[in-house]
N, CA, C and O atoms as a MOPAC input file, in Angstrom:
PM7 MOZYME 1SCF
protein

 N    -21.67300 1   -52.53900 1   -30.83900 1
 C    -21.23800 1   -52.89100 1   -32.19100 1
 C    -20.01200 1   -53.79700 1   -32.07900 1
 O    -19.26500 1   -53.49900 1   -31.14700 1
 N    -19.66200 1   -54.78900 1   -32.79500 1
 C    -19.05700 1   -55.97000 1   -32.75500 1
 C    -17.88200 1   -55.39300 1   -33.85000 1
 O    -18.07000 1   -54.45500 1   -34.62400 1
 N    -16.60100 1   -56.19900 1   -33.72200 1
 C    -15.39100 1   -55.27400 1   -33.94500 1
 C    -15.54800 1   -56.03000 1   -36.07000 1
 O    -15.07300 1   -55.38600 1   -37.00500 1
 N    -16.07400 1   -57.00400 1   -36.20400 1
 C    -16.60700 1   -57.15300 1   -37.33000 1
 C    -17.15800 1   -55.78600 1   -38.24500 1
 O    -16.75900 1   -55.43100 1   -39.35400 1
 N    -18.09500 1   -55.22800 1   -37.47800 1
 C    -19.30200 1   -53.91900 1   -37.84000 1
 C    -17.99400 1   -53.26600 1   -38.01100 1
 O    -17.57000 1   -52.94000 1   -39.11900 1
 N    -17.31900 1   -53.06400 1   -36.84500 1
 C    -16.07100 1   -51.93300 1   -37.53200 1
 C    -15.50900 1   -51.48200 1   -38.56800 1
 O    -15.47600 1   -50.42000 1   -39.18900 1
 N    -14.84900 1   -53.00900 1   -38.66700 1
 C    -13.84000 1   -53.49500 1   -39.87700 1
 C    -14.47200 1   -52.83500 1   -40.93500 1
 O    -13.98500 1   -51.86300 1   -41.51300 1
 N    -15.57600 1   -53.36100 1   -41.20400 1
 C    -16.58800 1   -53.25600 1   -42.13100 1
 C    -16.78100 1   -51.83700 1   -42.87400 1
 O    -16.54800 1   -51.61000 1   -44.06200 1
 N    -17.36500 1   -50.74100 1   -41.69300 1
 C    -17.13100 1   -49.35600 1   -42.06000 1
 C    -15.68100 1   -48.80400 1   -42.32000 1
 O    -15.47300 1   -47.60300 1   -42.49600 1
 N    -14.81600 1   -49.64000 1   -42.32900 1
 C    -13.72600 1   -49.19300 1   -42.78100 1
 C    -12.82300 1   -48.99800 1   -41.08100 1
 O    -11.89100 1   -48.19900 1   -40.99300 1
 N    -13.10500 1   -49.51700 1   -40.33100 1
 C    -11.68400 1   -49.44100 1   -39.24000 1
 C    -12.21000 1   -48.77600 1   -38.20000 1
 O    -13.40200 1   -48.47100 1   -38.23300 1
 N    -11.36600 1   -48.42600 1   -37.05200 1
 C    -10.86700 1   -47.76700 1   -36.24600 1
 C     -9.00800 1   -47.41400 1   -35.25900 1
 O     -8.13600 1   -48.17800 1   -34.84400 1
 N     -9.07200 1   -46.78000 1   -35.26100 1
 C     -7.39900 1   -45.58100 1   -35.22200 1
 C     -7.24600 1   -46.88000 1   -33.97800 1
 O     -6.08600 1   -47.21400 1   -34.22200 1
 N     -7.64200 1   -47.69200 1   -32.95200 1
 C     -6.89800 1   -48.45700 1   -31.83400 1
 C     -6.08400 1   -49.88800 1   -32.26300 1
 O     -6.42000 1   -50.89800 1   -32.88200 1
 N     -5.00400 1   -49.49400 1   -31.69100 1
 C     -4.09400 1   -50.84500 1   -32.22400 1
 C     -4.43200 1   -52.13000 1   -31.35000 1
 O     -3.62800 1   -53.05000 1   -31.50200 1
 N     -5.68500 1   -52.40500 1   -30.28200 1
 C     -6.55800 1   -53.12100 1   -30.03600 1
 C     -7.29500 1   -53.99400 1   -31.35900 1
 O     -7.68700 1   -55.15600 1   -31.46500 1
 N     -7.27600 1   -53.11500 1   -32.05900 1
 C     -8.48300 1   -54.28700 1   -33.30100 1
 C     -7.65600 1   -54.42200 1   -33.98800 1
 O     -7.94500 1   -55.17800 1   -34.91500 1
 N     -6.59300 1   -54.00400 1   -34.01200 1
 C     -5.17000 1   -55.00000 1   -34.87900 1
 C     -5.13100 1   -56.27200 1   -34.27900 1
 O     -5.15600 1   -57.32800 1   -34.91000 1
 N     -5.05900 1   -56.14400 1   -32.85500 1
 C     -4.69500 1   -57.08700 1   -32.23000 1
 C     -5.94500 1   -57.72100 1   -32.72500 1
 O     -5.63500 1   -58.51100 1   -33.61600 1
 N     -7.34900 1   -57.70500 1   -32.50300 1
 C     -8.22200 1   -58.29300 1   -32.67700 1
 C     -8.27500 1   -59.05800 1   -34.04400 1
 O     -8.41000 1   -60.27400 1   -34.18200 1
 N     -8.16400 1   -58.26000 1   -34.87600 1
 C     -7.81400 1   -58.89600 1   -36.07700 1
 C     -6.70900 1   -59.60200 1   -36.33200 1
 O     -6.86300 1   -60.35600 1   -37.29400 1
 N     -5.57900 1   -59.64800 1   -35.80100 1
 C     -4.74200 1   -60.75000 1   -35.40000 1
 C     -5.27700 1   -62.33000 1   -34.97200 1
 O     -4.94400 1   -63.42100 1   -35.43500 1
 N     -6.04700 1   -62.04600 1   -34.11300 1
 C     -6.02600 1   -63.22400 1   -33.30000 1
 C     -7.34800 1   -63.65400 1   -34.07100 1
 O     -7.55800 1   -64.85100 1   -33.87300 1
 N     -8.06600 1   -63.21300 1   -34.68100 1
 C     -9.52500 1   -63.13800 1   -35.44700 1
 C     -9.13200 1   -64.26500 1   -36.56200 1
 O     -9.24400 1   -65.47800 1   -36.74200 1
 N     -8.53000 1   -62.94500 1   -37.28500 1
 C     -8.25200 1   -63.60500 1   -38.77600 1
 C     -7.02600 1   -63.98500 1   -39.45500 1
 O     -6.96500 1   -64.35900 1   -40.62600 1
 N     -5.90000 1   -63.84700 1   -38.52000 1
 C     -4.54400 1   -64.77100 1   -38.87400 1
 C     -4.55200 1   -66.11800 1   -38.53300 1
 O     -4.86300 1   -66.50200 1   -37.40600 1
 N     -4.24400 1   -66.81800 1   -39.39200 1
 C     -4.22700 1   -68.47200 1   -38.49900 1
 C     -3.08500 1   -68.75000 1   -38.03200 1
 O     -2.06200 1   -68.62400 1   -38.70400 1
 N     -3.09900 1   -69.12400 1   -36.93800 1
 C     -2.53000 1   -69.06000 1   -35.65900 1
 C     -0.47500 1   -69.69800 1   -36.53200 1
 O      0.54300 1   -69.09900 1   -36.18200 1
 N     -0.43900 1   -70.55800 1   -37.27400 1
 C      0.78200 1   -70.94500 1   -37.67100 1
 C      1.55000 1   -69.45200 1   -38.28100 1
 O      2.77600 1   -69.34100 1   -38.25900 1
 N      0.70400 1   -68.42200 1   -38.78200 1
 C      1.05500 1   -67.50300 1   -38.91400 1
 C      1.42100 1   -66.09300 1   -38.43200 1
 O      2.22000 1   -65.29300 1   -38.91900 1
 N      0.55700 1   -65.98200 1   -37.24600 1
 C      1.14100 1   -65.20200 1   -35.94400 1
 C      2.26600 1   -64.53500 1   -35.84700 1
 O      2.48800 1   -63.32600 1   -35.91700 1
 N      3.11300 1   -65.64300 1   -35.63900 1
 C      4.35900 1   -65.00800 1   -35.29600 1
 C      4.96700 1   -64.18700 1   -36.50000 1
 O      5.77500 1   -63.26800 1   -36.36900 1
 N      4.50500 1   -64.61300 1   -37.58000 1
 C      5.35600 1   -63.82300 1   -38.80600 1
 C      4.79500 1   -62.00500 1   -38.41500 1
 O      5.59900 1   -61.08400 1   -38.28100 1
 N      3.24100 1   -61.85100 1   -38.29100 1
 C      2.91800 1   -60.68800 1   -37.61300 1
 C      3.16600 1   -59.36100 1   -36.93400 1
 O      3.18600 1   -58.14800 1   -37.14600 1
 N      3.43000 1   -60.73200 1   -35.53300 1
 C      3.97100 1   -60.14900 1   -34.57000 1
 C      5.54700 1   -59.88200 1   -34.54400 1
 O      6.13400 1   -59.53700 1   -33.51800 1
 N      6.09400 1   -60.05300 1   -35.62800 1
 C      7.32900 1   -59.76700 1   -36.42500 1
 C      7.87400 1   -58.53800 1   -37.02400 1
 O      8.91700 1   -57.88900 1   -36.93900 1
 N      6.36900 1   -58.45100 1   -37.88700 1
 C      6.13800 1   -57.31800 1   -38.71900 1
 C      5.60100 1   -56.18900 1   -37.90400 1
 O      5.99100 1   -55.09100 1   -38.30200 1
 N      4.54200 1   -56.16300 1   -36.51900 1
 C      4.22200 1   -55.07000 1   -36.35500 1
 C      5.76200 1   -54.61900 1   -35.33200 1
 O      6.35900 1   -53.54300 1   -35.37500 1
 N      6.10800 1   -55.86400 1   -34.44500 1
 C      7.86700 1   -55.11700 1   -33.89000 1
 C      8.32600 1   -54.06200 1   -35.07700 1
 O      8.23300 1   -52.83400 1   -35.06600 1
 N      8.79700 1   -54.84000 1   -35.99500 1
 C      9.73100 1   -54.33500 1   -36.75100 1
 C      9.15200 1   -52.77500 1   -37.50100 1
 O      9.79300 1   -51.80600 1   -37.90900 1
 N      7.86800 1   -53.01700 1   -37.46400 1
 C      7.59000 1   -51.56200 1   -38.04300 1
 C      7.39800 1   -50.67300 1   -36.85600 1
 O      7.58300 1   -49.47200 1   -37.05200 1
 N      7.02200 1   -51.10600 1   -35.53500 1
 C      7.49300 1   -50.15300 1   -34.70100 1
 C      8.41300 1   -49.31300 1   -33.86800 1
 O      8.20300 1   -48.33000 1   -33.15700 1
 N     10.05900 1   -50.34300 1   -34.31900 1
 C     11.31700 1   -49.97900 1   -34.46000 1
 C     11.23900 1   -48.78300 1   -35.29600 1
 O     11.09400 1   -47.60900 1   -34.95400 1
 N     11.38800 1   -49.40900 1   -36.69500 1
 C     11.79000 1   -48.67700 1   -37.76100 1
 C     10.78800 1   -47.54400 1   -37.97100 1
 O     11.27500 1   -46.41500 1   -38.03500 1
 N      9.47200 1   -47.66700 1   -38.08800 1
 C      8.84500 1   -46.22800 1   -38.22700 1
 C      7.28400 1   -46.26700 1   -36.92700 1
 O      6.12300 1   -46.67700 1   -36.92300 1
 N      8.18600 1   -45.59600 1   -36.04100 1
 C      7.47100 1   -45.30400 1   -34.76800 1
 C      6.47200 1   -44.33800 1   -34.59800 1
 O      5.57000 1   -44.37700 1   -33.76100 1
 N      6.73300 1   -43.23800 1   -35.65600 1
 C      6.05100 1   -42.31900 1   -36.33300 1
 C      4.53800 1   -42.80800 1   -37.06300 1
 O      3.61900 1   -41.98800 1   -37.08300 1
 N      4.40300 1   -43.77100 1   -37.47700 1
 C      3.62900 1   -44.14200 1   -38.31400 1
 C      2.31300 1   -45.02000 1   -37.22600 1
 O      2.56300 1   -45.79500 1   -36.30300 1
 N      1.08200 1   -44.63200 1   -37.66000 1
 C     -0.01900 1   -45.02800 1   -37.13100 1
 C     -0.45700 1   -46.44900 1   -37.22300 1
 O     -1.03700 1   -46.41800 1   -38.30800 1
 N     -0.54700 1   -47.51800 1   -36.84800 1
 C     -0.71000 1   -48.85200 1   -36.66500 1
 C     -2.55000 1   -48.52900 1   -36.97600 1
 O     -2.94600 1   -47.53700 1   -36.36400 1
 N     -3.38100 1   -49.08300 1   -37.63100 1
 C     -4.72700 1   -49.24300 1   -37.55800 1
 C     -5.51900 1   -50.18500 1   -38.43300 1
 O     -4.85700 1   -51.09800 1   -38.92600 1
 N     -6.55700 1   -50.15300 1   -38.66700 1
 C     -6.93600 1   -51.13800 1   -39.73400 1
 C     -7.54000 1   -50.64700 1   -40.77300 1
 O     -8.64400 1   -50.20300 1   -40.45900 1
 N     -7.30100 1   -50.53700 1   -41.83800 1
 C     -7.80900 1   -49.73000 1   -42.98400 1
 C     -8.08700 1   -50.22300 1   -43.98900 1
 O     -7.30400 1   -51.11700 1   -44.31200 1
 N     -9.03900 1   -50.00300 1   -44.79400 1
 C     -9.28800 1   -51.33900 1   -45.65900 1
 C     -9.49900 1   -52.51200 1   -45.59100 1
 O     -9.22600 1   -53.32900 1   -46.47000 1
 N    -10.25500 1   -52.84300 1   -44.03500 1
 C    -10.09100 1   -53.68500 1   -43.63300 1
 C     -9.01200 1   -54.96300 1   -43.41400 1
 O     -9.19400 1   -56.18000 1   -43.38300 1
 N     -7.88500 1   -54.18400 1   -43.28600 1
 C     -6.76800 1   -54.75700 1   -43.03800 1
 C     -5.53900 1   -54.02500 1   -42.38700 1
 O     -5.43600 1   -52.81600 1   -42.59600 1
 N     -4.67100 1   -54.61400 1   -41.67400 1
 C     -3.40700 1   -54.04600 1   -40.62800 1
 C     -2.94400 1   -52.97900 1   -41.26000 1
 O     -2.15500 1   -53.50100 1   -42.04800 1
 N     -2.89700 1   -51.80500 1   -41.45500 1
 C     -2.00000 1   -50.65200 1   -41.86400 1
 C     -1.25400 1   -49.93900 1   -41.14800 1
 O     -1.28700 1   -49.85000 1   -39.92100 1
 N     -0.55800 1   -49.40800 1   -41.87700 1
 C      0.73300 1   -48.73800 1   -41.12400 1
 C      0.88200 1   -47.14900 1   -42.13200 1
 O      1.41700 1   -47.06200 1   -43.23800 1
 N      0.22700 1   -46.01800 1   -41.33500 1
 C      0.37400 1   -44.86700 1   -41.91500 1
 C      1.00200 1   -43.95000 1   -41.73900 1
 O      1.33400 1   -43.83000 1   -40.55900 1
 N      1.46100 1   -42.94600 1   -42.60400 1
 C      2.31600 1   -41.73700 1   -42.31800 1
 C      1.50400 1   -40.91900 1   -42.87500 1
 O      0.29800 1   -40.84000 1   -42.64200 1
 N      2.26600 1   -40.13300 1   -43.80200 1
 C      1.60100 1   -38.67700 1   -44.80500 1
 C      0.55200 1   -40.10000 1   -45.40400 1
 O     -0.67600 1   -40.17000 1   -45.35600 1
 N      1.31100 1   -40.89500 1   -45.82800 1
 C     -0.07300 1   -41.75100 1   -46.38600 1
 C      0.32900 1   -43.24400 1   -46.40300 1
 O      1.50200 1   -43.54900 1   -46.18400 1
 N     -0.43200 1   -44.00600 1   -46.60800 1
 C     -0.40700 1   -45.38900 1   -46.36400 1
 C      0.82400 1   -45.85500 1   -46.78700 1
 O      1.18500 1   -45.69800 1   -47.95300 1
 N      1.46400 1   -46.37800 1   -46.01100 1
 C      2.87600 1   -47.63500 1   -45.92500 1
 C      3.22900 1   -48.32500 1   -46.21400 1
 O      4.22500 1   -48.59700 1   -46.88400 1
 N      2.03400 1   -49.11600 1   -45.50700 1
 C      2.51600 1   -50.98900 1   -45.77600 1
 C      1.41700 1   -51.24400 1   -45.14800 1
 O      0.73000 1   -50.54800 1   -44.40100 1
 N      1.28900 1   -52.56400 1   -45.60900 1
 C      0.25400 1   -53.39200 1   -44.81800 1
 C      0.36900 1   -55.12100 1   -44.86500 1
 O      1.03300 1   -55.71500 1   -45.71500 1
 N     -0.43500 1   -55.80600 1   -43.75000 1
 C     -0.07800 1   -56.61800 1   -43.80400 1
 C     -1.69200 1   -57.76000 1   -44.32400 1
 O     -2.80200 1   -57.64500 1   -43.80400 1
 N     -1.46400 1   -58.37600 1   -45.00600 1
 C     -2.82500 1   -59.59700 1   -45.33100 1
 C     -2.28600 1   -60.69600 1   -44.90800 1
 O     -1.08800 1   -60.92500 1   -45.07400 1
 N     -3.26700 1   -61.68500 1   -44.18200 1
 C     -3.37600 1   -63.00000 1   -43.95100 1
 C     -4.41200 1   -64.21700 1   -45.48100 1
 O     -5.38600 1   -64.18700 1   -46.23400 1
 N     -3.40000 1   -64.97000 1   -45.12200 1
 C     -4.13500 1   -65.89600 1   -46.56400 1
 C     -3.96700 1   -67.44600 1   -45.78400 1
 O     -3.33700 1   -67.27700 1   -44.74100 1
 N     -4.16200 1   -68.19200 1   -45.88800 1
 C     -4.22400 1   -69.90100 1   -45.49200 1
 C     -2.87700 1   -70.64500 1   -46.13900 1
 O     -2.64300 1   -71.84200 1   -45.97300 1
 N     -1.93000 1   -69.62900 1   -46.99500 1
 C     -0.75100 1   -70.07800 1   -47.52500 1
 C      0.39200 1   -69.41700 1   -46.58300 1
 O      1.32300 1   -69.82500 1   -45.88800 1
 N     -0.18000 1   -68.19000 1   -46.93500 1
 C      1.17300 1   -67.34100 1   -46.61200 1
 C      0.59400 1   -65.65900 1   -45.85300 1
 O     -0.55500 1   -65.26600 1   -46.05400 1
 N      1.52700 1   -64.90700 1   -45.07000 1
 C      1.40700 1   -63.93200 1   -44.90300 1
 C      1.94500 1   -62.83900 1   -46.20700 1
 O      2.84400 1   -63.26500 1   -46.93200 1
 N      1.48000 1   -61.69300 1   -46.42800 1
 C      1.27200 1   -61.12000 1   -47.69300 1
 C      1.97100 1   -59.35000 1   -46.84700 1
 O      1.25800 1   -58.87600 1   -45.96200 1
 N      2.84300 1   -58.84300 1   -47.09600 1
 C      3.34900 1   -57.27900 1   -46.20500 1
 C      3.74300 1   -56.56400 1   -47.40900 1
 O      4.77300 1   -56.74500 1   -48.05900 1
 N      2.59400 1   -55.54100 1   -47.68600 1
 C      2.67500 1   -55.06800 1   -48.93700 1
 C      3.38000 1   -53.32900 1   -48.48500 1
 O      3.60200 1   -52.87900 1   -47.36100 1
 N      3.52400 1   -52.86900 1   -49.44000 1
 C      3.94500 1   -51.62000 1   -49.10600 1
 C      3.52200 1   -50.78700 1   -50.44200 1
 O      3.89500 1   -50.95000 1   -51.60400 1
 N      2.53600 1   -49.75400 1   -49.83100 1
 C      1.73400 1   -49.13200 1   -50.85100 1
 C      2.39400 1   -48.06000 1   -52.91600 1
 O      1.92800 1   -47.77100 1   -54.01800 1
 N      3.63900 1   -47.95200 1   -52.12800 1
 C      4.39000 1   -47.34000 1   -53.06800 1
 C      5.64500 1   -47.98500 1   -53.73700 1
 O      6.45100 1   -47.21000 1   -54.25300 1
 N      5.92400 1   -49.50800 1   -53.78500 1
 C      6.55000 1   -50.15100 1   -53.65800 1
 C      7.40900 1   -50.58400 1   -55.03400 1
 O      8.54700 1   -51.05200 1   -55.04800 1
 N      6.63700 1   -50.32900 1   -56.06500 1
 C      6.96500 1   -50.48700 1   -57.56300 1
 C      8.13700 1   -49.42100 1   -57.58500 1
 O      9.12000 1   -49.72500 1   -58.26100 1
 N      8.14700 1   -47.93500 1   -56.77700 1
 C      9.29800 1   -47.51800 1   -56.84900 1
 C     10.86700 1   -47.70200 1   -55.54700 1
 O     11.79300 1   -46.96700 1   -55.20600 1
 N     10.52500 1   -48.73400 1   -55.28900 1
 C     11.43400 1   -48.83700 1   -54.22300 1
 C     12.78300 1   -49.63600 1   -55.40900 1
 O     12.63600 1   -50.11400 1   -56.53400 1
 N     13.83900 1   -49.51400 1   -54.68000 1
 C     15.21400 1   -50.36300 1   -55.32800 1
 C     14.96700 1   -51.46900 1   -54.37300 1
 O     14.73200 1   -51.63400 1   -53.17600 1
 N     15.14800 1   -52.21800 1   -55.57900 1
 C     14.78900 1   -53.99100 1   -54.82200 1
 C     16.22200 1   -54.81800 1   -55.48000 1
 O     16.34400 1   -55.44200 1   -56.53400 1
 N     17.14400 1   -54.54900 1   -54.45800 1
 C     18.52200 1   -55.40800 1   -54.60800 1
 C     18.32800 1   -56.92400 1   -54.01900 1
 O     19.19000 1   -57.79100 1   -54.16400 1
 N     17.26100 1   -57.10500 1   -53.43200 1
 C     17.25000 1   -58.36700 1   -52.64100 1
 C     16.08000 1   -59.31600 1   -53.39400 1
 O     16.04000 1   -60.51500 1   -53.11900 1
 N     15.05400 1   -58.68800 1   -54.43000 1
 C     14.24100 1   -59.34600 1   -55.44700 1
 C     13.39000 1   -60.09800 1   -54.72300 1
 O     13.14700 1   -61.29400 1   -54.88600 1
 N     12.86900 1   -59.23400 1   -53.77800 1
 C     11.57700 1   -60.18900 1   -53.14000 1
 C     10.29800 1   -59.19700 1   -53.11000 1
 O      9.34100 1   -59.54000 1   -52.41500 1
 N     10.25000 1   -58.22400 1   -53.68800 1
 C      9.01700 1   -57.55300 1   -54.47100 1
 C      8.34100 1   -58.22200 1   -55.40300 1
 O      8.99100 1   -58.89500 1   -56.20400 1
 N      6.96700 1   -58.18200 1   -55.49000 1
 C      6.15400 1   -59.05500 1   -56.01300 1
 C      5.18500 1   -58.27800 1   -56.29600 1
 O      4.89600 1   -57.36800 1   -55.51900 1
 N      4.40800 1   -58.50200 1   -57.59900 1
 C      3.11700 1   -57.87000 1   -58.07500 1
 C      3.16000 1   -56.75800 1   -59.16700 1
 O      4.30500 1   -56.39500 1   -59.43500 1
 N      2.55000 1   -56.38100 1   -59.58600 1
 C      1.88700 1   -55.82100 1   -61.31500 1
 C      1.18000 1   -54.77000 1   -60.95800 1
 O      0.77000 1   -54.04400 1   -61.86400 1
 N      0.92100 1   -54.49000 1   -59.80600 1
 C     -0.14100 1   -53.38100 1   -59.51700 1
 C      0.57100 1   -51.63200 1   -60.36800 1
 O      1.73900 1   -51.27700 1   -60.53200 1
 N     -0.55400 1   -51.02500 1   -60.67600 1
 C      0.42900 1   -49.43300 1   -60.56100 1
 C      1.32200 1   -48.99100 1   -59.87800 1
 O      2.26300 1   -48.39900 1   -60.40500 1
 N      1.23400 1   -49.18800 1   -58.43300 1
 C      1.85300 1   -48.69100 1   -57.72700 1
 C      2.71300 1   -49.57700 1   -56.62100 1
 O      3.93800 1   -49.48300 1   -56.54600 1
 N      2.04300 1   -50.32200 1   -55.89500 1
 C      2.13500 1   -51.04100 1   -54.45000 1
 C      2.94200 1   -52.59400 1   -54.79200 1
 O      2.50400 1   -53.09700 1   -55.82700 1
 N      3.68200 1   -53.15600 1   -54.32100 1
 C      4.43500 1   -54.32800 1   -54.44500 1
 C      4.41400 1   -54.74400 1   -52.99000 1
 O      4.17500 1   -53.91700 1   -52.11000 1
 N      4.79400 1   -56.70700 1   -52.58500 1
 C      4.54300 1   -56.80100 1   -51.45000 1
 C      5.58400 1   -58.04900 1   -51.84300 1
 O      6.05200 1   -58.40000 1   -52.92600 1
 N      5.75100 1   -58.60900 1   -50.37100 1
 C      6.70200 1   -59.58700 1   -50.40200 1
 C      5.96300 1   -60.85000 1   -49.09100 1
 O      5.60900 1   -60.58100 1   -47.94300 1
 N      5.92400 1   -62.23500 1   -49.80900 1
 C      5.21900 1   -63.34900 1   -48.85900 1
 C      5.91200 1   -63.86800 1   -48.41600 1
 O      7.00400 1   -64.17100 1   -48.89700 1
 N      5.37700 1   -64.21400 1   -47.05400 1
 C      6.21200 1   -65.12700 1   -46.02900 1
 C      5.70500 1   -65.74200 1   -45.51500 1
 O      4.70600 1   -65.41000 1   -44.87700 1
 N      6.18500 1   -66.94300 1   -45.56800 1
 C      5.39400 1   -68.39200 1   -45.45600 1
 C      5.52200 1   -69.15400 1   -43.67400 1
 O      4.70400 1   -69.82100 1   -43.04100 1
 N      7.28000 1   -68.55100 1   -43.22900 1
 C      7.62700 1   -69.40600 1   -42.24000 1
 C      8.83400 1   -67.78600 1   -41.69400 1
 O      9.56700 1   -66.99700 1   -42.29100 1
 N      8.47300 1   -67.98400 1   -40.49900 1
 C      9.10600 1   -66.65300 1   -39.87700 1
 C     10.91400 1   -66.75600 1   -40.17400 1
 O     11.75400 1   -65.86100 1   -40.26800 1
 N     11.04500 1   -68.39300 1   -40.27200 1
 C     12.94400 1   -68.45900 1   -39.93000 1
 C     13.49900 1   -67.84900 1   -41.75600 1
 O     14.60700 1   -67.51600 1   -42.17700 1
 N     12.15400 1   -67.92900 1   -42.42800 1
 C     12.44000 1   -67.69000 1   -43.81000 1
 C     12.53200 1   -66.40500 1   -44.32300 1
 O     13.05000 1   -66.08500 1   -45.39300 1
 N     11.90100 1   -65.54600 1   -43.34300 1
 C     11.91600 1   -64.00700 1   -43.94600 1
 C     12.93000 1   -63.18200 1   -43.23400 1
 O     13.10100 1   -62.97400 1   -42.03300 1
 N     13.50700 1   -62.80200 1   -44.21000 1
 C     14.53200 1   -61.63000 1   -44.55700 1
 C     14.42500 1   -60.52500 1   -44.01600 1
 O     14.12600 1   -59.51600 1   -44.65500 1
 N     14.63800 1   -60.53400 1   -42.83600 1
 C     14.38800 1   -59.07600 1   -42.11600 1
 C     15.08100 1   -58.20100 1   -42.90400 1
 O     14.35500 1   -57.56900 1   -43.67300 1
 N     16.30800 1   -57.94500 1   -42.96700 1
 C     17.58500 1   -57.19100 1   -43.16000 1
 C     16.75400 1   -56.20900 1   -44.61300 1
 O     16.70800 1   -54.98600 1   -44.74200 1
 N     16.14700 1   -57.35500 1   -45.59500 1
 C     15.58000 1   -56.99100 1   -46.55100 1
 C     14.06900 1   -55.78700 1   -46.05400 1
 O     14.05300 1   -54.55800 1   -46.12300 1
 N     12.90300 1   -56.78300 1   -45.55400 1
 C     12.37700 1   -56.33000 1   -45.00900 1
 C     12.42200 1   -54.37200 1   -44.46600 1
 O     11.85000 1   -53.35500 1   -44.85800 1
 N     13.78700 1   -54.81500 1   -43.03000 1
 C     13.91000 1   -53.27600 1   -42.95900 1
 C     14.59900 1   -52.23600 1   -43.99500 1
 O     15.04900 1   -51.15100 1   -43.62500 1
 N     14.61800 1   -52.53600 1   -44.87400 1
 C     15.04700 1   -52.00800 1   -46.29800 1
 C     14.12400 1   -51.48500 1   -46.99000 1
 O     14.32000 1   -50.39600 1   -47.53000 1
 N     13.09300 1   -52.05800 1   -47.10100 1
 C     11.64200 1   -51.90100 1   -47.93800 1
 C     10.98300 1   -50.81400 1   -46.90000 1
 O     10.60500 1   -49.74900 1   -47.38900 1
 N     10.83500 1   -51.01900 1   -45.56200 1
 C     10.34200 1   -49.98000 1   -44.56000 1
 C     10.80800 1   -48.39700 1   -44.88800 1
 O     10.22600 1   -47.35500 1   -45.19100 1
 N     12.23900 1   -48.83700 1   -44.64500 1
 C     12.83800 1   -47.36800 1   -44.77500 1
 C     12.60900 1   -46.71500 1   -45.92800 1
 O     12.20800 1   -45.55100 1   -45.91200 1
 N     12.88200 1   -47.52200 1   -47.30000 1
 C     12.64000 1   -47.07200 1   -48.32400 1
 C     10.82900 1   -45.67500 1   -48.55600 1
 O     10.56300 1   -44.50100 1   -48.81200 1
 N     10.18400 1   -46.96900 1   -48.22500 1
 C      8.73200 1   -46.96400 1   -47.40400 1
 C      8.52500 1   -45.35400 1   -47.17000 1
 O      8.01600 1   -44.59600 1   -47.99600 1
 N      9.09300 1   -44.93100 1   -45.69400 1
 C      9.44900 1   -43.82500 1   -45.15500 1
 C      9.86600 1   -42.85900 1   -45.71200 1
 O      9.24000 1   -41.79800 1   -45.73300 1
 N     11.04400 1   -43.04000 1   -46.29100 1
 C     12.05400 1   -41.64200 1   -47.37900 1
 C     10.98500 1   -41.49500 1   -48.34100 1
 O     10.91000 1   -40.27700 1   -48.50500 1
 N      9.90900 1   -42.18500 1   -49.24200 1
 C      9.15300 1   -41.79300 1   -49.84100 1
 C      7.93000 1   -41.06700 1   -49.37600 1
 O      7.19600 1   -40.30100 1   -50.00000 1
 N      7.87000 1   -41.56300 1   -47.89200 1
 C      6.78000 1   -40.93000 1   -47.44300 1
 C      6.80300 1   -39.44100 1   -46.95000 1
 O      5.96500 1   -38.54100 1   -46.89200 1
 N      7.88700 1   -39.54700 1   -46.67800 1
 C      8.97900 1   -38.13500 1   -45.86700 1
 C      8.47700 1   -36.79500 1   -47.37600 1
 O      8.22500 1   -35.60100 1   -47.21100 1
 N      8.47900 1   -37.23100 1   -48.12300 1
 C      8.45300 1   -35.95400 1   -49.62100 1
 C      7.37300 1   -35.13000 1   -49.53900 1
 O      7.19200 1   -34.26300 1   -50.39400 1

């Protein structure tokens, strides 16, 4: 079965078909923003399961995190509970019920500091 078929049924737990799906379906100018995001979430929450869910990069605890989407504009690092996070830095984005995400276009442009802000936040909610 082809790591496509995977995706498809909804994933598998190896941070192999992250990678796969990295190199698959990120376009390559976008990479590095990625490989940014999975560092930084494996700093900050080491605890949390790297896999692909929804056919896309997730990052789980008691329950889904964050995640990351690839688009032909921009990289997309959403974080599932995010409408209640404190956003002093105003780079939350979206209308959904619940989940807000923040895009990044060019790696020298994104706001880590912010970033690991939204993680932690992320976490203390997940921690309840």
């Amino acid at each position: 079965m082809d790591r496509r078929s995977l995706w498809a049924r909804g994933g598998v737990e190896a941070t192999d078909t992250v990678d796969a799906f990295v190199e698959e379906r990120v376009p390559p100018e976008f990479r590095d923003i990625v490989t940014m995001l999975r560092e930084m979430m494996r700093e900050c929450a080491p605890q949390a399961t790297e896999r692909i869910s929804y056919g896309l990069p997730m990052w789980i605890g008691k329950s889904h995190l964050a995640w990351v989407s690839p688009s032909k504009r921009d990289i997309t690092f959403g974080f599932t509970y995010g409408r209640e996070f404190e956003d002093r830095y105003g780079l939350l984005k979206g209308t959904g019920k619940h989940a807000r995400h923040v895009k990044i276009r060019k790696l020298a442009e994104a706001n880590q500091e912010a970033l690991r802000y939204y993680i932690h936040q992320a976490l203390e909610r997940d921690s309840r």
